[in-house]
FIGU-747719 format. One record per residue: residue in one letter; x, y, z of N, C-alpha, C, O in turn. Coordinates in steps of 0.2 Angstrom, whole numbers, padded with zeros to 4 digits, always signed. Atoms other than C-alpha are relative to their C-alpha. Example, Ala and Ser with C-alpha at 12.3 -4.5 7.8 and 13.67 -1.06 7.14 Angstrom:
A+0004-0006+0000+0062-0022+0039+0004+0006+0000+0009+0005+0003S-0004-0006-0001+0068-0005+0036-0004+0005+0003-0001+0011+0004
***
This chain:
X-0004-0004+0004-0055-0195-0047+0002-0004-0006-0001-0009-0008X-0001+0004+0005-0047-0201-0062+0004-0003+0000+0009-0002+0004X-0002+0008-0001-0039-0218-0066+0008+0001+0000+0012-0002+0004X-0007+0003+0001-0021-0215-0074+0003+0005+0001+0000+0010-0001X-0003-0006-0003-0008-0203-0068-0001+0003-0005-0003+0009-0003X-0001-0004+0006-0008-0196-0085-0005+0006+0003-0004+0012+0005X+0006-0004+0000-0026-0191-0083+0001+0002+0009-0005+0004+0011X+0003-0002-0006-0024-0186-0064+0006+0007+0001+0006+0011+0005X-0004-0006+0000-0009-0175-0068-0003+0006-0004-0001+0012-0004X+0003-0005+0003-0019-0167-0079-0007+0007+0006-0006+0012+0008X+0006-0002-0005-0035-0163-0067+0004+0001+0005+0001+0005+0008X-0003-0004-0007-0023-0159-0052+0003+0006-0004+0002+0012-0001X-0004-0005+0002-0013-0147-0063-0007+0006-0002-0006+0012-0001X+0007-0002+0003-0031-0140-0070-0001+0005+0007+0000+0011+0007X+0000-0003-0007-0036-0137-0051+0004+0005+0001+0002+0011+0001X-0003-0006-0002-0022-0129-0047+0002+0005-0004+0004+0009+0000X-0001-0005+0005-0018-0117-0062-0008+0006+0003-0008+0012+0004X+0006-0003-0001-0037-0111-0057+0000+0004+0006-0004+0009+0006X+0001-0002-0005-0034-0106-0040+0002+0009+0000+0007+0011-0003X-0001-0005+0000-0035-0088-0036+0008+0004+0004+0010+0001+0008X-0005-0002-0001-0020-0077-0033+0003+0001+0007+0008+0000+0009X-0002-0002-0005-0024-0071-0018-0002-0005+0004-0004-0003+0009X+0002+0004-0006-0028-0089-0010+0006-0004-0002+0007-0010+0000X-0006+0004+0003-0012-0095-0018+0005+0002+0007+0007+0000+0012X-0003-0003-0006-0003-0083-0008+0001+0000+0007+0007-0001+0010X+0000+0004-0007-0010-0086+0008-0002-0007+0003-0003-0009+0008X-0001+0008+0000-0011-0104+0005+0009-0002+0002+0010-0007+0005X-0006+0001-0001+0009-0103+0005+0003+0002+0002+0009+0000+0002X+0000-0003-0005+0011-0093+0017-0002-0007+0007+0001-0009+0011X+0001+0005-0003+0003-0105+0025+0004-0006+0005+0006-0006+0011X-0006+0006+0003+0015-0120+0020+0005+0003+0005+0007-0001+0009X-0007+0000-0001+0028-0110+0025+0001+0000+0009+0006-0002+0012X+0001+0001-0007+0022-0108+0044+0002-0005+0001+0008-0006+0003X+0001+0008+0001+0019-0125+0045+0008-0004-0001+0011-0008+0002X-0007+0006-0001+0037-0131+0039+0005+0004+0005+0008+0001+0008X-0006-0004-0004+0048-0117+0049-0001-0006+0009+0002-0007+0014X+0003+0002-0010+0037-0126+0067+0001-0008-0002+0001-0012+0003X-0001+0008+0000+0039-0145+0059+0005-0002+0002+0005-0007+0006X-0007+0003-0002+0056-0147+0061+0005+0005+0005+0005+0012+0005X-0004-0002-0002+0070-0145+0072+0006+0004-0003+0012+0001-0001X-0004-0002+0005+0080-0133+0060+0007+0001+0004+0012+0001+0001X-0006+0003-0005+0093-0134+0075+0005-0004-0003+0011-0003-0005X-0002+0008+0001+0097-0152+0072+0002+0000-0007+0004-0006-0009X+0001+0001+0004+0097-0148+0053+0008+0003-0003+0011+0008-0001X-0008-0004+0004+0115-0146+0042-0002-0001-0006-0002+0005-0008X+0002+0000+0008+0109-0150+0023-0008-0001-0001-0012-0005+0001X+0009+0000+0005+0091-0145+0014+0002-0001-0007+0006+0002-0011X+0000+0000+0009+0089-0150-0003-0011+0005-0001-0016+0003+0002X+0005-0002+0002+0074-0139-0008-0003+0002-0007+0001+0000-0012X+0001-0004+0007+0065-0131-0024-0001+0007-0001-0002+0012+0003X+0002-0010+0002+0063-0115-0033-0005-0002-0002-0006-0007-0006X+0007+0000+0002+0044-0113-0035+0000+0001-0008+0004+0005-0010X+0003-0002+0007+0039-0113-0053-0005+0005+0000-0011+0003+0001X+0008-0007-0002+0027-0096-0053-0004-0003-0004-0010-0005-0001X+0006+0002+0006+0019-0101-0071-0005-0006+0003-0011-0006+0003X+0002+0008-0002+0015-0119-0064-0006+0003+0010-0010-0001+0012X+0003-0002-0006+0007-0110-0047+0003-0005+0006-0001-0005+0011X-0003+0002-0004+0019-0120-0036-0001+0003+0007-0004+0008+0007X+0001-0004-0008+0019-0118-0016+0005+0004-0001+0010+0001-0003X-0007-0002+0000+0032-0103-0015+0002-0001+0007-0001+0002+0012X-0002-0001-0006+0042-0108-0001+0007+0004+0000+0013+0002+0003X-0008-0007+0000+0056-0093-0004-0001+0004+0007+0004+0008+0008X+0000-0003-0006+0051-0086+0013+0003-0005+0004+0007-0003+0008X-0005+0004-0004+0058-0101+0021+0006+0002+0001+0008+0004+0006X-0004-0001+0001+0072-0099+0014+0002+0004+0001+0008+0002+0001X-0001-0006-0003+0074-0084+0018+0002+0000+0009+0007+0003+0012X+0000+0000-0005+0070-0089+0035+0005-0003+0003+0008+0001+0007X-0008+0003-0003+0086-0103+0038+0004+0004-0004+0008+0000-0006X-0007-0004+0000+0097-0090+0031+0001+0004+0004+0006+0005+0007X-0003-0005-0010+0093-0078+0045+0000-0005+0006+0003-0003+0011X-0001+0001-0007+0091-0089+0058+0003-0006+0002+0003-0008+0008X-0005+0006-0001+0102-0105+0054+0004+0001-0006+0003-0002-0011X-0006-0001+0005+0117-0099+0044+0006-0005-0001+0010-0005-0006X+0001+0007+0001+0123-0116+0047-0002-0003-0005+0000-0005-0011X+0005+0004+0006+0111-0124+0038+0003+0001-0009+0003+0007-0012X-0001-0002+0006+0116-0128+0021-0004-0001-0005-0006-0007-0005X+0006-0001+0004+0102-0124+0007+0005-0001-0008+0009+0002-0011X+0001+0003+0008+0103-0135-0012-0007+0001+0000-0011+0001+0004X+0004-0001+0003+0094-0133-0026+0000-0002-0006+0004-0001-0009X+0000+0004+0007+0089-0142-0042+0000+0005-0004-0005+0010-0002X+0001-0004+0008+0091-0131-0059+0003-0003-0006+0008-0007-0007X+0001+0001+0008+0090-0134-0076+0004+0005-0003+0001+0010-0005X-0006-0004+0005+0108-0128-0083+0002-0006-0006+0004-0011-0006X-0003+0004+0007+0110-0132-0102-0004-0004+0000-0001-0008-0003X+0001+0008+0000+0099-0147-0101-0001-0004+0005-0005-0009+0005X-0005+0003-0004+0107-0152-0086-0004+0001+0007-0005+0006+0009X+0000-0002-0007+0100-0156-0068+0005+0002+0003+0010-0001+0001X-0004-0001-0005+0111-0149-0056+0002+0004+0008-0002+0009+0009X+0004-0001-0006+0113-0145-0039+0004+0006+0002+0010+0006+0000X+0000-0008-0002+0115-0126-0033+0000+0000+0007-0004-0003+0010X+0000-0002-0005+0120-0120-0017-0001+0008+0001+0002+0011-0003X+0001-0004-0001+0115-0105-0011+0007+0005+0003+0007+0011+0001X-0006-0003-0004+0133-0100-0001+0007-0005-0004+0012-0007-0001X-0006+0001+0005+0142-0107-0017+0002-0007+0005+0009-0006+0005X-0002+0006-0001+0144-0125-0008+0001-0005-0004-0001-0004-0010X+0001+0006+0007+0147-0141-0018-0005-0007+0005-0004-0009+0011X+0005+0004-0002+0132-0153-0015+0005-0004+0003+0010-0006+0001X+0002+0007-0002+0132-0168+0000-0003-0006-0004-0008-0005-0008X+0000+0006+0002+0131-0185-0005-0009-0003+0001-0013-0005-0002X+0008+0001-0002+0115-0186+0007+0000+0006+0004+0005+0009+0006X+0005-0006-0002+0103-0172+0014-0004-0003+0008-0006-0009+0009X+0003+0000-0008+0095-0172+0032-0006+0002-0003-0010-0003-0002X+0006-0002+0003+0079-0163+0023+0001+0002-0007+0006+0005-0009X+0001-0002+0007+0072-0163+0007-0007+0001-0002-0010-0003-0003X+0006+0000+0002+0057-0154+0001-0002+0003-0007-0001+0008-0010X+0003+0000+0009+0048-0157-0015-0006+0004-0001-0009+0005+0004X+0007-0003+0002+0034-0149-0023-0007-0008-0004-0006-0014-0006X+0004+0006+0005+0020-0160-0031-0006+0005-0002-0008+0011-0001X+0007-0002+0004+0004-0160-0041-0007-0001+0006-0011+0003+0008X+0006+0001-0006-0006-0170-0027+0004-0007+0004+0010-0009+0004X-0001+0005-0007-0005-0184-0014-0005-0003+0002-0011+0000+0002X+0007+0004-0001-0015-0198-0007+0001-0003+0008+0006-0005+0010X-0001+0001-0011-0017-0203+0015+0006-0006+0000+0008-0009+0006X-0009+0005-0001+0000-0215+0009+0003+0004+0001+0008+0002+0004X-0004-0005+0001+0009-0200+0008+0002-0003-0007+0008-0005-0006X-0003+0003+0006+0012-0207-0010+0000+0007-0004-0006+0009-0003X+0001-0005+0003+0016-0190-0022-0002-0002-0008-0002-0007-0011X+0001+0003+0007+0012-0188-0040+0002+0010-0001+0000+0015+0001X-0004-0006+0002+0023-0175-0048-0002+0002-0010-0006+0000-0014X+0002+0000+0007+0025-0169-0066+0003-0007-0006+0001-0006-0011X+0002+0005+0003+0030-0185-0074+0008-0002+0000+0010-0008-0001X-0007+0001+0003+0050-0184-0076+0004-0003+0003+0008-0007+0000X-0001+0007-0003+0055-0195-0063+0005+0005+0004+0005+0004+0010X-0006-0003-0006+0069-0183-0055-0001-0002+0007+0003-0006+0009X+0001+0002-0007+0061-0184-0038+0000-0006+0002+0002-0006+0008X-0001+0007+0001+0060-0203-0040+0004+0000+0001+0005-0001+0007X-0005+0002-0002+0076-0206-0042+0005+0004+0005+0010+0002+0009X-0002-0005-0005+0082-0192-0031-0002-0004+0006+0003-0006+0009X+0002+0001-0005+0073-0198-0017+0002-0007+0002+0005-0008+0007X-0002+0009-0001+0077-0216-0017+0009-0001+0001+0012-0006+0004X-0006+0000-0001+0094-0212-0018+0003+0003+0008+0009+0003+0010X+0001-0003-0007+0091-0203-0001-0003-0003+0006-0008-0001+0009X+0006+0003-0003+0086-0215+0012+0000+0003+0008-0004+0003+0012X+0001-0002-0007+0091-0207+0028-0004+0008+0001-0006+0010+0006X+0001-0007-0003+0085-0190+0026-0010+0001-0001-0014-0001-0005X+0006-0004-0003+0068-0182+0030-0002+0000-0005+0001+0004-0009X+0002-0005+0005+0057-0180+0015-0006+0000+0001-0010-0004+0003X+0005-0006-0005+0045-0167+0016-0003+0004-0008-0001+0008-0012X+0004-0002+0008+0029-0164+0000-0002+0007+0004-0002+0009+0010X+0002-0007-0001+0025-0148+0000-0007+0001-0005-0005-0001-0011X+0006+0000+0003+0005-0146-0008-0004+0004+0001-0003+0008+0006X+0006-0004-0003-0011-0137-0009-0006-0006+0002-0007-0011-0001X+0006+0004-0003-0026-0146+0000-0002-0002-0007-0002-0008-0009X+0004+0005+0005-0035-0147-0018+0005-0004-0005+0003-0006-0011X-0002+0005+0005-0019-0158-0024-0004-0009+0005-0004-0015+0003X+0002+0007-0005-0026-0172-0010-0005-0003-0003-0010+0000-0004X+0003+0005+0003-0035-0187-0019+0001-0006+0005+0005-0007+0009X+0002+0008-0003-0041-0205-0014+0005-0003+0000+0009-0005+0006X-0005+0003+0000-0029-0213-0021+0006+0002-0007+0004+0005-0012X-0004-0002+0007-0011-0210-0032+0002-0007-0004+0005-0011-0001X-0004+0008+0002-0006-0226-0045+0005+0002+0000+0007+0007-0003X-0007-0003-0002+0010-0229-0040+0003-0007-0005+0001-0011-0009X-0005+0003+0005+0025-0239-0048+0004-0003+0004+0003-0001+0010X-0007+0002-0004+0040-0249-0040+0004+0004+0002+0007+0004+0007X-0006-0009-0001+0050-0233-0043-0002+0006+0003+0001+0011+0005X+0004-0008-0005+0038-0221-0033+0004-0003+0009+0006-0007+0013X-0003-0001-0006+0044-0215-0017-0004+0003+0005-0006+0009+0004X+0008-0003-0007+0031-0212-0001+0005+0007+0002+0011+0008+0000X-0003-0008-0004+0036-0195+0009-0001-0002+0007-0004-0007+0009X+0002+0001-0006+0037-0193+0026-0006+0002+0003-0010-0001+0007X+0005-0006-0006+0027-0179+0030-0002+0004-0009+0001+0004-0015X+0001-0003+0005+0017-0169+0018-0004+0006+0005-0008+0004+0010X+0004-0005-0001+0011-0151+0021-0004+0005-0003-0002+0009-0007X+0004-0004+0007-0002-0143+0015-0003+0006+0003-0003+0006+0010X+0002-0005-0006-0010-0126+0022-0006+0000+0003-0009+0005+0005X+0004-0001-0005-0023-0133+0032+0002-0006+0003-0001-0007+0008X-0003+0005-0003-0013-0149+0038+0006-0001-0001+0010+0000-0006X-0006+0006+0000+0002-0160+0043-0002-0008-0002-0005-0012+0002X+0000+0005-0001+0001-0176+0035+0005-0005+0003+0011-0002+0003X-0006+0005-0003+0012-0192+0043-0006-0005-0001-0012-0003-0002X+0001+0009+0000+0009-0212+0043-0002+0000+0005-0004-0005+0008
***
């Protein structure tokens, strides 16, 4: 594949913009299986998640979420948005964000059998992530973002678990 994230966030974004609609769908559908049966959402009191970007062909995992609001109304669900400029963290049941997160699951471009991610370039999850060391984190992918290798940085942050709709990856 190709040598420098520039060039591999290009070709993984390439890949996926290409994918057909209707295997997008049941590709994240997929995903969503897979994270509802991963974890113990019992055991779970804060998610930090995302709102899929449509145009970008993100995995949508809004049926998740859907999911622990019916059936863990407990469970408190955050959310990254871009107000004014501004990251900021969103709660779904008008909470004010935790300090730390029990699960947190990202999107990416692709991933390589380190669980190492490679996202779109702006470091958010980076420093996000690092700033989180106890909690759970959780890539959310499509099989064609999976490559050999990702070049990584001192600032890059491995995943626990990544899932994609034909597998579970772990360490």
């Amino acid at each position: 594949m190709k040598s420098t994230k520039s060039e591999l966030r290009q070709a993984l974004k390439k890949a996926r913009l290409e994918m057909l609609p209707e295997y997008h769908q049941h590709a994240s559908a997929a995903i969503v299986k897979r994270l509802k049966e991963l974890i113990d959402w019992s055991a779970v009191e804060t998610v930090h998640y995302f709102e899929p970007i449509r145009e970008l062909l993100e995995v949508d995992i809004s049926p998740l979420v859907t999911f622990l609001e019916d059936n863990y109304p407990r469970v408190q669900l955050f959310a990254p948005r871009l107000i004014g400029g501004v990251w900021q963290m969103v709660s779904i049941k008008d909470k004010s964000a935790p300090t730390s997160f029990d699960v947190i699951i990202v999107p990416m471009l692709g991933f390589d059998k380190e669980l190492n991610r490679i996202g779109y370039g702006g470091g958010y999850y980076d420093k996000f992530l690092a700033a989180q060391p106890r909690a759970k984190k959780v890539g959310t992918c499509f099989e064609t973002g999976k490559t050999a290798q990702i070049p990584t940085e001192p600032h890059d942050i491995a995943l626990d678990v990544i899932v994609t709709e034909e597998a579970v990856y772990t360490k």
